[in-house]
N, C-alpha and C positions, 0 to 999 in steps of 0.2 A: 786053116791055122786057128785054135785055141791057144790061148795066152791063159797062164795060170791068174788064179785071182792077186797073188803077191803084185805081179807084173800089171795088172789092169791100177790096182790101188794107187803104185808107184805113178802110173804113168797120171791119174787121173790129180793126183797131190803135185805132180809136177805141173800139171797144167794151171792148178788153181795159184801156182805162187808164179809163171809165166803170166797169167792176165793181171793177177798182184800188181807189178812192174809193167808188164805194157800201158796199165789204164791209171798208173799213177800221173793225177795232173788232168785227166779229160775229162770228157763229158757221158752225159745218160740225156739221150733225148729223145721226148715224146713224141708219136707221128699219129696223126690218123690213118682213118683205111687209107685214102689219097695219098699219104706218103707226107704231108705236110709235118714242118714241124714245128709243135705246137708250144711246147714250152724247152727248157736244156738248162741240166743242171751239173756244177762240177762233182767229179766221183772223187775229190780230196785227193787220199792217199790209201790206199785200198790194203788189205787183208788179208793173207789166207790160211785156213786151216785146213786141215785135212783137203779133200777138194772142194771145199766153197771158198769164194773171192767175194768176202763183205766191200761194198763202197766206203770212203770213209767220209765222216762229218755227216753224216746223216740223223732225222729231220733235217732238210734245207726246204726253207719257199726261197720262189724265184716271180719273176714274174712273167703269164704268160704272154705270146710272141703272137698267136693266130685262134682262133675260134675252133670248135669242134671238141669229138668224141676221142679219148684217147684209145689206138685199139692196138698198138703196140710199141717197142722202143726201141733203143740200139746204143749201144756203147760205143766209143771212138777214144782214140787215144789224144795225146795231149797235141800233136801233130795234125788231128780231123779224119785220118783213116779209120774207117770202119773196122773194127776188133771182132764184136758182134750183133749181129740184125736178127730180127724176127724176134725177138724178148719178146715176155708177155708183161702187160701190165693188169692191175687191179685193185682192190681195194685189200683191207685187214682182213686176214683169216681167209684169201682167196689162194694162196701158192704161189702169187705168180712171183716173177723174179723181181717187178717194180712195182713197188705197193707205193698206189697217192692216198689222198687224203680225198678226190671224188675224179671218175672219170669223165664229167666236161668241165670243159676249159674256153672261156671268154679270155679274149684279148685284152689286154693290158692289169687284170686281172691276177691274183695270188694263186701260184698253182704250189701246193706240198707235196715235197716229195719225200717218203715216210722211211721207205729204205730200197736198196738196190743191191741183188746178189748175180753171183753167177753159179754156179751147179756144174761140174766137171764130174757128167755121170757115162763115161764111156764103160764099154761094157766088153767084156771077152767074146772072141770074135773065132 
């Protein structure tokens, strides 16, 4: 099955205003390799345009929760279920979908979180 590019676009704009609503009210939170999690910020009221879902109120510091290297993160809805896992995080200018302000994190410590997207890049199939 091919899906026309109209049909991929549609679906991928539907997704981004789905996560829009799902993740309005939750959280973005930091985990190391280990899975721990490191610091967790709220995603406000979230966005979306075409298919990206901007977080909203973004710059937020929080404070951090556990020690360690941040090396990936995960979104959750206002509920605690997992929406999306496996994000990447990084610094400015790096792509990833959670740009901090430095990838280690001391406890009790100011972790910023710069901004948080999602990318609803499904593709014809």
């Amino acid at each position: 099955m091919t899906l026309a590019a109209a049909a991929v676009t549609a679906y991928n704009t539907a997704a981004a205003a789905s996560a829009a609503t799902n993740l309005n009210g939750g959280t973005v939170q930091i985990l190391n390799a280990g899975g721990t999690v490191l610091a967790s910020a709220s995603l406000g009221t979230p966005t979306a345009s075409g298919a990206l879902t901007t977080m909203g109120g973004f710059p937020k510091t929080v404070t951090a929760a556990a020690d360690g290297t941040a090396a990936s993160a995960r979104y959750r809805t206002s509920g605690g279920a997992d929406w999306k896992t496996g994000m990447t995080v990084g610094l400015s200018g790096s792509g990833a979908q959670v740009i901090l302000s430095s990838l280690s994190v001391t406890s009790g410590q100011s972790v910023q979180f710069n901004s948080a997207t999602l990318n609803h890049n499904g593709a014809a199939a």
